[in-house]
LOMIFI-767496 format. One line per field, with one value per residue (C-alpha): residue in three letters; x, y, z. Coordinates in nm, 4 decimals, always signed. Each point is the difference from the previous one (the first is absolute). Example, Ala and Ser with C-alpha at 12.3 -4.5 7.8 and 13.67 -1.06 7.14 Angstrom:
<nodes>
fivo ALA;SER
x +1.2300;+0.1370
y -0.4500;+0.3440
z +0.7800;-0.0660
</nodes>
This chain:
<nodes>
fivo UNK;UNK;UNK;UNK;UNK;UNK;UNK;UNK;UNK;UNK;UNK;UNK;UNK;UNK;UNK;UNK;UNK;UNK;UNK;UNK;UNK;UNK;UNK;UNK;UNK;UNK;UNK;UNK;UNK;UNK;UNK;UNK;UNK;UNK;UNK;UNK;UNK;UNK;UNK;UNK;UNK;UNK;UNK;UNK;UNK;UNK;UNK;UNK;UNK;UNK;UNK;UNK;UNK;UNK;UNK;UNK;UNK;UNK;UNK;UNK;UNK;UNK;UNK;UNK;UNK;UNK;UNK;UNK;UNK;UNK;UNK;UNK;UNK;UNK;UNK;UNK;UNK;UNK;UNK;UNK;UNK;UNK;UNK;UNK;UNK;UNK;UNK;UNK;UNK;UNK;UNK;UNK;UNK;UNK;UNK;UNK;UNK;UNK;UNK;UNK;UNK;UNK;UNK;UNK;UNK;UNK;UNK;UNK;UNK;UNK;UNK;UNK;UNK;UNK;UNK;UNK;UNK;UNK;UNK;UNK;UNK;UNK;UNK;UNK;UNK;UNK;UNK;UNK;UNK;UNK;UNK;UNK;UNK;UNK;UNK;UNK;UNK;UNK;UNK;UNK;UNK;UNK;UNK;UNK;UNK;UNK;UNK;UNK;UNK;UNK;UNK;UNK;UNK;UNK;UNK;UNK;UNK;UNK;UNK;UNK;UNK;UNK;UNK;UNK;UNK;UNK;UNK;UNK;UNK;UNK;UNK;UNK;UNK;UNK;UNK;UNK;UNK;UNK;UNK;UNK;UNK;UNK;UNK;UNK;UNK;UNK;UNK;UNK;UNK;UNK;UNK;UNK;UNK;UNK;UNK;UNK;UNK;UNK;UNK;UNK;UNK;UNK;UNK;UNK;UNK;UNK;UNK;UNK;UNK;UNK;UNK;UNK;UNK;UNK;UNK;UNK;UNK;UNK;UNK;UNK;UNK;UNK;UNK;UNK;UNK;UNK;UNK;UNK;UNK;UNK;UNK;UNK;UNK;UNK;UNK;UNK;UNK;UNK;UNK;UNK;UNK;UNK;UNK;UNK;UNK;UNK;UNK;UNK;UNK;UNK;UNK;UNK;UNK;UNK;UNK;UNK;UNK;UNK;UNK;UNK;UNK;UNK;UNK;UNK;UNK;UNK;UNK;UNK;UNK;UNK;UNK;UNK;UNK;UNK;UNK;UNK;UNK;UNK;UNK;UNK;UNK;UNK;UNK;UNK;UNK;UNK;UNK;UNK;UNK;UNK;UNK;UNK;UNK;UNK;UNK;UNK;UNK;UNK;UNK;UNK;UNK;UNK;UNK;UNK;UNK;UNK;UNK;UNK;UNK;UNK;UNK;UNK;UNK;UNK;UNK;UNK;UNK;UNK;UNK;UNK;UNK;UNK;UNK;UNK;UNK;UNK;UNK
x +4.7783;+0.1459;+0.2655;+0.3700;+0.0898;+0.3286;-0.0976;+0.2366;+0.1556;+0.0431;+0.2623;-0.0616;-0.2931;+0.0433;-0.0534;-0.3275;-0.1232;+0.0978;-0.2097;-0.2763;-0.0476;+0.0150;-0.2711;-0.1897;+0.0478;-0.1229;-0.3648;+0.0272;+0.1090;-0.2970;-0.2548;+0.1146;-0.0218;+0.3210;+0.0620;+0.2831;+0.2394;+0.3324;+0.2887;+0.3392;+0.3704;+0.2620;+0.2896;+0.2949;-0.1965;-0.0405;-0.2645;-0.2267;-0.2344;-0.1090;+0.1871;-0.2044;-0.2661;-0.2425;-0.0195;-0.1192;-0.2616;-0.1405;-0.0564;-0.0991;-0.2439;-0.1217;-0.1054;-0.1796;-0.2995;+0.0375;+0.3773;+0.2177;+0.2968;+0.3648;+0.3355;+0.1761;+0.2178;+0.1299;+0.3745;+0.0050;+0.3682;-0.0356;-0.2329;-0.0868;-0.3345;-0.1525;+0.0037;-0.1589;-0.2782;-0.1000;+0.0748;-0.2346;-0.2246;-0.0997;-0.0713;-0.2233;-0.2032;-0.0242;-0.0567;-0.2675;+0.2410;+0.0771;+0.3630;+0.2288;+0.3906;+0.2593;+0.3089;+0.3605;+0.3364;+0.2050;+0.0822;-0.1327;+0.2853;+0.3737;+0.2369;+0.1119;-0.3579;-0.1079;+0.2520;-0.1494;-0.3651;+0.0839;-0.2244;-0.0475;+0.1406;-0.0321;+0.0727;-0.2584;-0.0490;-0.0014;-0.2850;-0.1981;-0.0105;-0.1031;-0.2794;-0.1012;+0.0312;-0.2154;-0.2507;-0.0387;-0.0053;-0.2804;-0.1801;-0.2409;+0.2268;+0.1904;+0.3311;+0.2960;+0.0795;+0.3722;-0.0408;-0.2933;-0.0240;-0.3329;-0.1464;-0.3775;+0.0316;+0.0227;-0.1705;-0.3075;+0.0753;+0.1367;+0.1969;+0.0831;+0.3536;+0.1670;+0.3684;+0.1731;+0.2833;+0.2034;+0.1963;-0.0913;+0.0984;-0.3044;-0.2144;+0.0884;-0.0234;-0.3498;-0.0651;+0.0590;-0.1630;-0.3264;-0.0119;-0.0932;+0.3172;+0.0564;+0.2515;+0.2082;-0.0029;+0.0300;+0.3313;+0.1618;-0.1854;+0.3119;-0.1088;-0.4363;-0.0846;+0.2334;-0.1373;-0.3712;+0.0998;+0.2125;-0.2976;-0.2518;+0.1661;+0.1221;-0.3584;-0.0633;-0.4343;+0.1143;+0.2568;-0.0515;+0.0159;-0.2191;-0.2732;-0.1102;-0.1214;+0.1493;+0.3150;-0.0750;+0.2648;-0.0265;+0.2477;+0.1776;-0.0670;+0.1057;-0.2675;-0.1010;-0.2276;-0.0765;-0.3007;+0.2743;+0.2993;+0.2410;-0.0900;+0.0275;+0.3648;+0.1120;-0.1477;+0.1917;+0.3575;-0.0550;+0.0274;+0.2834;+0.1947;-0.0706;+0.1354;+0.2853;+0.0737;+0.0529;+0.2242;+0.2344;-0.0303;-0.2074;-0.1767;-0.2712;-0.4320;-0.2136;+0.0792;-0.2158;-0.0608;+0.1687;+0.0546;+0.0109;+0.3266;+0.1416;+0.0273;+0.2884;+0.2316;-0.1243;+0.2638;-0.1286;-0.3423;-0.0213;+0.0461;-0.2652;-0.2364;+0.1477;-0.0873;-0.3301;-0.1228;-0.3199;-0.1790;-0.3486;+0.1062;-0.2453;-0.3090;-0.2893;-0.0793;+0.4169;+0.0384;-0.3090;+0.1514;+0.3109;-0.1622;-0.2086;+0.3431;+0.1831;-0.3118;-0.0279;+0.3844;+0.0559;-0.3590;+0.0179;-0.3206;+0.0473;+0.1830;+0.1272;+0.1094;+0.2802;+0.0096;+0.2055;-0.0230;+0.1549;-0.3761;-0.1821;-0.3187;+0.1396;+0.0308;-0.3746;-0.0748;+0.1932;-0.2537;-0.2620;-0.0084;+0.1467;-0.3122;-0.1928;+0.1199;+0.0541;-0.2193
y -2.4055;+0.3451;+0.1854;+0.1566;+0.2808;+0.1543;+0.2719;-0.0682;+0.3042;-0.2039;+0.1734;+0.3607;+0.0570;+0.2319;-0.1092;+0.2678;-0.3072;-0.2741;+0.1315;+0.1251;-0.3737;-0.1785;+0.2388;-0.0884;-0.4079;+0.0864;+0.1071;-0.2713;-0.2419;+0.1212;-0.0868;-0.3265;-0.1014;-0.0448;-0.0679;+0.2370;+0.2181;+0.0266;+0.2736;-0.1369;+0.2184;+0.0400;+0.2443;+0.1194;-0.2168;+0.2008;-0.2073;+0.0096;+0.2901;-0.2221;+0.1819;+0.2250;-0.2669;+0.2084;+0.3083;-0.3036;-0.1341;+0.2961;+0.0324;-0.3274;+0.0013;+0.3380;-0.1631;-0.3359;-0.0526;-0.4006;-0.1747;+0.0249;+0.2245;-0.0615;-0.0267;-0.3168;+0.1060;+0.2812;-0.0942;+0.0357;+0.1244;+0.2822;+0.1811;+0.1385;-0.2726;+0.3097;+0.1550;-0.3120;-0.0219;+0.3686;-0.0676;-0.3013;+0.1137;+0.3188;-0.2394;-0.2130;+0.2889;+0.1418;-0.3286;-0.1933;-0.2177;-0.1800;+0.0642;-0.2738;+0.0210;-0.2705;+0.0475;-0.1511;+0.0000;+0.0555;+0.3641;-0.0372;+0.1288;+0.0129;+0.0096;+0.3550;+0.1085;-0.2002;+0.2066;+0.3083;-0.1058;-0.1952;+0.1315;-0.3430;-0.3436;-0.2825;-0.3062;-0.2209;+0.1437;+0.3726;-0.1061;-0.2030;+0.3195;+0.2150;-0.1887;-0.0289;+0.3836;+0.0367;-0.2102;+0.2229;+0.3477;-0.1665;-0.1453;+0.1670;+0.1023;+0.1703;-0.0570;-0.1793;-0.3134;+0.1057;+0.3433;+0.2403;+0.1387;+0.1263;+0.0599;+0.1533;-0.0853;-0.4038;-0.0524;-0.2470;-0.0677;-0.3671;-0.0183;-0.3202;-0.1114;-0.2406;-0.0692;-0.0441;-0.2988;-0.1681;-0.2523;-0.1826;+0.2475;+0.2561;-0.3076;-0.0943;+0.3601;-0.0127;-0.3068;+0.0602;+0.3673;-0.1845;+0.2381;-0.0978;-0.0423;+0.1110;-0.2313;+0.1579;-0.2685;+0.1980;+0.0970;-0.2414;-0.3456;-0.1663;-0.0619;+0.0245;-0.3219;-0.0335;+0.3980;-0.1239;-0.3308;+0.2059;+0.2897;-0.2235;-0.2065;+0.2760;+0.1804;+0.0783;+0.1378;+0.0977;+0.2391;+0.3442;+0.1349;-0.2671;+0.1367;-0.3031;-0.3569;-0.2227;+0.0711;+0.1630;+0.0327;+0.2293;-0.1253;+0.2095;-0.1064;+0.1178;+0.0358;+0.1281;-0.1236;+0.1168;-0.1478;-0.3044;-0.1399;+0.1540;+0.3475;-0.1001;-0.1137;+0.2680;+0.2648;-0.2129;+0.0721;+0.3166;-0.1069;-0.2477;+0.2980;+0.1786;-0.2493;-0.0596;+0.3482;-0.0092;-0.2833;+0.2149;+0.2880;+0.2482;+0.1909;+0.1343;-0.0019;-0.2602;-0.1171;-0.0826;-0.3817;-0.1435;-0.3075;-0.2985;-0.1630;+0.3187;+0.0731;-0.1566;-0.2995;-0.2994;-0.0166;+0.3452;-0.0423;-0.2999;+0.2739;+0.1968;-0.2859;-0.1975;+0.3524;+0.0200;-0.3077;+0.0465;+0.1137;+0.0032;+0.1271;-0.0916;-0.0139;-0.0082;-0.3971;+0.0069;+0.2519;-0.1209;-0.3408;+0.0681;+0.2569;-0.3082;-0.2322;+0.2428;+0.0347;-0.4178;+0.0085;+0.2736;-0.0139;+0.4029;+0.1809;+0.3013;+0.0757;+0.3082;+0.0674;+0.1817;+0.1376;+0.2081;+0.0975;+0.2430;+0.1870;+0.0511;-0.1041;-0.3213;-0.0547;+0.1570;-0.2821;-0.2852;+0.1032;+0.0033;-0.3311;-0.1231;+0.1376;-0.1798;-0.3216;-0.0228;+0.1456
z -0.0263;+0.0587;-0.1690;+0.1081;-0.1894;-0.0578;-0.1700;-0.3311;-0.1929;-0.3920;-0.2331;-0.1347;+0.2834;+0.3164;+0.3485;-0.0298;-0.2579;+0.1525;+0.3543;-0.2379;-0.1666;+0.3165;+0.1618;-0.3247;+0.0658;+0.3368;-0.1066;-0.2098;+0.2805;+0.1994;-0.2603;-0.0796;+0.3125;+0.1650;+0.3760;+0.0730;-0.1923;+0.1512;-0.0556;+0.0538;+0.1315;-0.2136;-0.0255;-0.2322;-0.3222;-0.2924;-0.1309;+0.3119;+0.1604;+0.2884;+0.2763;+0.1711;+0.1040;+0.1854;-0.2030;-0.3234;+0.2233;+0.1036;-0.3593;-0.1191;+0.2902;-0.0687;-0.3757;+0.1456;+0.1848;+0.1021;-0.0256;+0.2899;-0.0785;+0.1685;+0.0632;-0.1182;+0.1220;+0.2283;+0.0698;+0.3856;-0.0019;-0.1802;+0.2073;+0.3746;+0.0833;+0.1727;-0.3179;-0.1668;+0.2475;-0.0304;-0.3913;-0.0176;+0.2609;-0.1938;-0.2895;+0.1416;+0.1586;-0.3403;-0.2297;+0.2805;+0.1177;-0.3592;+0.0707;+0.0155;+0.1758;-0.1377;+0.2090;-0.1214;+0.1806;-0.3826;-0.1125;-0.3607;-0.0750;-0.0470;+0.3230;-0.1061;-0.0336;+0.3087;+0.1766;-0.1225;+0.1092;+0.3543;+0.2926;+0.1967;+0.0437;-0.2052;+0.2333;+0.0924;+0.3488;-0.0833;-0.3267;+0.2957;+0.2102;-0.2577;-0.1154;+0.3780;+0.0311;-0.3186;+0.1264;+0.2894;-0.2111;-0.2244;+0.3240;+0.2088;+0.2506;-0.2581;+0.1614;-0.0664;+0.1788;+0.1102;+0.0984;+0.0622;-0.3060;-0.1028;-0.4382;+0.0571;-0.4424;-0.0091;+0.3982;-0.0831;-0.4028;+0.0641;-0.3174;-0.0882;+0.0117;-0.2409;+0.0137;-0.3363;-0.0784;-0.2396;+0.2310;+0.3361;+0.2859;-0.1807;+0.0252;+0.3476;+0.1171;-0.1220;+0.1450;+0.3416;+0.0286;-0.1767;-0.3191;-0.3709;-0.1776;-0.3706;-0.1119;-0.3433;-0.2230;-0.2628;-0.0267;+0.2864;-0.0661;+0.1840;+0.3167;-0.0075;+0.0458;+0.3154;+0.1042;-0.0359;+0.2052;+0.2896;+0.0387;+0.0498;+0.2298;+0.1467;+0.0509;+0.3454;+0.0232;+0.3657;-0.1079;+0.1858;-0.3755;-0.1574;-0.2370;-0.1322;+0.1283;-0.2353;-0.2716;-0.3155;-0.2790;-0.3093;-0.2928;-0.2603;-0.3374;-0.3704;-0.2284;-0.3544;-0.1624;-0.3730;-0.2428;-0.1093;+0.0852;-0.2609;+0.0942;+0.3768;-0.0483;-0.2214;+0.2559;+0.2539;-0.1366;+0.1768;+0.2971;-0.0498;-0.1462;+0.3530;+0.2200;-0.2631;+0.0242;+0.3582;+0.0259;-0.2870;+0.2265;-0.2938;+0.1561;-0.1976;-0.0211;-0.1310;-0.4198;-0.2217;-0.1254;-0.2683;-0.1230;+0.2284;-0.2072;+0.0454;+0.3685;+0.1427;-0.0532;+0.1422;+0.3196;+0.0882;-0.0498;+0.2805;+0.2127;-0.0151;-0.0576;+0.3164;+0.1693;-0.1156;+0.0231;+0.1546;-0.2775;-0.2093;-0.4069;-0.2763;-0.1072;+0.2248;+0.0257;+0.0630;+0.2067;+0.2753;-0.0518;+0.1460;+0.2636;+0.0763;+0.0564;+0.2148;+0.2573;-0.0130;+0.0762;+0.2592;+0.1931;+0.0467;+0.0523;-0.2744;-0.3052;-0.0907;-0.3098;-0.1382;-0.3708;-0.1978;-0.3421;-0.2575;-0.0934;+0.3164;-0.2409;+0.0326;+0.2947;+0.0875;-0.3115;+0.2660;+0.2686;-0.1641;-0.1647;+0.3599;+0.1546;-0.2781;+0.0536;+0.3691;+0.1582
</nodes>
C-alpha cells in the first residue's frame, strides 16, 4: 500500500498550508509504514499545490528516513527529459536512491496551460525515446541513448521508471519497453481491466528498456476511511463535490463535507460516483473489505491510495487507521 498525494489546498487555507500538511502526512506516512509516497503534476487548479513535483520530494524526503518518495507522476510533455534526469538524478544522490520516477504522456492540465508548459512530444514514439534517453542519463554510462549527451548528476543512480496510464496505449507503451505500469483507476476506471489485460500481454522482459522480469501493476484507488461508516460517507461528499465541480466548470479548492442528501441531485451525482468507482469509504472492516475485492478482481501487485479531505487531520486520521488495518 502506498499513497499519491496531490497536495490539496481546502477552502480558506493557502497553498503554504496545504504543502505544510502534506509534508506533515509524509512523516506520518513514513512511520506507519507505507511503501512509497508519490507526488502527482497538475497545473492551472486552484485547489491543488502538486505542481512542482521535485521541489515536494526533495522535501518530503528530506523529513523521512524509510518510504520511497516520487513522482506519480511527472507529465513527460511538459518538460526537457534532460532536465528530468539531472532533476531526478540529483534526488536520488541526495535521498539513497529511495526516489521513484512515474512518467505520463497527459499535460495535467488544460490545453491552454499545456501550451504554456510544452517542452517535448507526447506521441507514443517521442515518450518511448525519452524514457530510453532517461535510462541512459540515470545509467552508468550516463549518456543518453539518442545522442551523446553526458549528466555527471544522475550517471550510476538507476532510478526506477514507471510509466503512468488511464487508457490502453499507456498500458501498451509500458508493456513493450518492460516497465511497471501505474494504471489511474482512480479517476478513469473505464478502461483498467482491459489496460491491466493489454500491459501484461503486452510485456516484453527483453525490451532494451526493461527493468523488470515479469509485469507489475500499481492501481489507483479512493480511500477514506473514518472510525464508522456515517462519518466515512459524510467526509466523502467532499470529494463528490470536487469532481462535481469540475464537470460544472467551478473552479475553486477543496469544500468542506456536508450532508450526504445534500450534495447533488441524483442524475448528477451518478457522475461522479461512475468516475470514482474504484473506491474504499467507511469504516475500517468496510473499507479493507472492499480494498480486499478490488485486489481479488484486478490481480495488481500494489495499491495506492488516494485521499482527500476538508481537515488535513482527517485525512492523517484515514492513514492511520488504513495503516492499522492493512498492514
Amino acid at each position: 500500500m502506498s499513497i499519491l498525494d496531490l497536495v490539496p489546498i481546502p477552502e480558506g487555507r493557502t497553498a503554504a498550508e496545504g504543502i505544510a500538511a502534506s509534508m506533515e502526512a509524509a512523516r506520518q506516512a513514513d512511520e506507519l509504514g507505507y511503501r512509497r509516497l508519490w507526488f502527482a503534476e497538475h497545473h492551472n487548479t486552484p485547489g491543488l499545490a502538486a505542481s512542482a513535483s521535485a521541489l515536494l520530494i526533495a522535501r518530503a524526503a528530506s523529513l523521512t528516513e524509510r518510504i520511497r518518495v516520487g513522482a506519480g507522476g511527472v507529465m513527460l510533455p511538459n518538460h526537457s527529459p534532460l532536465m528530468v534526469a539531472e532533476q531526478y538524478g540529483t534526488l536520488a544522490n541526495m535521498f539513497g536512491g529511495r526516489i521513484d520516477l512515474g512518467l505520463g504522456r497527459a499535460p495535467g492540465t488544460d490545453p491552454m496551460t499545456a501550451r504554456a508548459l510544452a517542452r517535448s512530444a507526447a506521441d507514443a514514439q517521442s515518450f518511448a525515446r525519452n524514457i530510453a534517453d532517461l535510462q541512459g542519463w540515470f545509467g552508468a554510462a550516463g549518456t543518453a541513448r539518442s545522442a551523446p549527451i553526458f549528466s555527471a548528476v544522475s550517471a550510476g543512480t538507476d532510478v526506477p521508471i514507471w510509466v503512468l496510464g488511464s487508457t490502453v496505449n499507456g498500458a501498451s507503451i509500458a508493456g513493450r519497453l518492460g516497465l511497471p505500469f501505474s494504471v489511474a483507476s482512480h479517476f478513469a476506471p473505464e478502461q483498467v481491466m482491459q489496460a491491466i489485460e493489454v500491459y501484461r500481454d503486452a510485456f516484453d522482459p527483453k525490451a532494451p528498456t526493461a527493468q523488470i522480469d515479469r509485469p507489475y501493476v500499481m492501481a489507483g484507488i479512493n480511500v477514506l476511511v473514518m472510525p464508522t461508516d456515517e462519518e466515512a460517507r459524510r467526509q466523502w461528499t467532499t470529494v463528490q463535490q470536487m469532481f462535481l465541480n469540475i464537470r460544472r466548470g467551478r473552479r475553486g479548492k477543496i469544500p468542506p463535507p456536508v450532508d450526504p442528501d445534500q450534495v447533488a441531485p441524483a442524475f448528477e451525482l451518478a457522475f461522479a460516483e461512475s468516475a470514482l468507482r474504484f473506491r474504499a469509504v467507511g469504516s475500517p472492516k468496510t473499507a479493507v473489505r472492499a480494498l480486499e475485492e478490488f485486489v481479488a478482481r484486478t490481480g495488481v501487485d500494489e495499491l495506492i491510495a488516494v485521499t482527500y479531505t476538508y481537515d488535513p487531520a482527517d485525512r492523517m486520521k484515514s492513514f492511520q487507521l488504513l495503516a492499522e488495518h492493512w498492514f
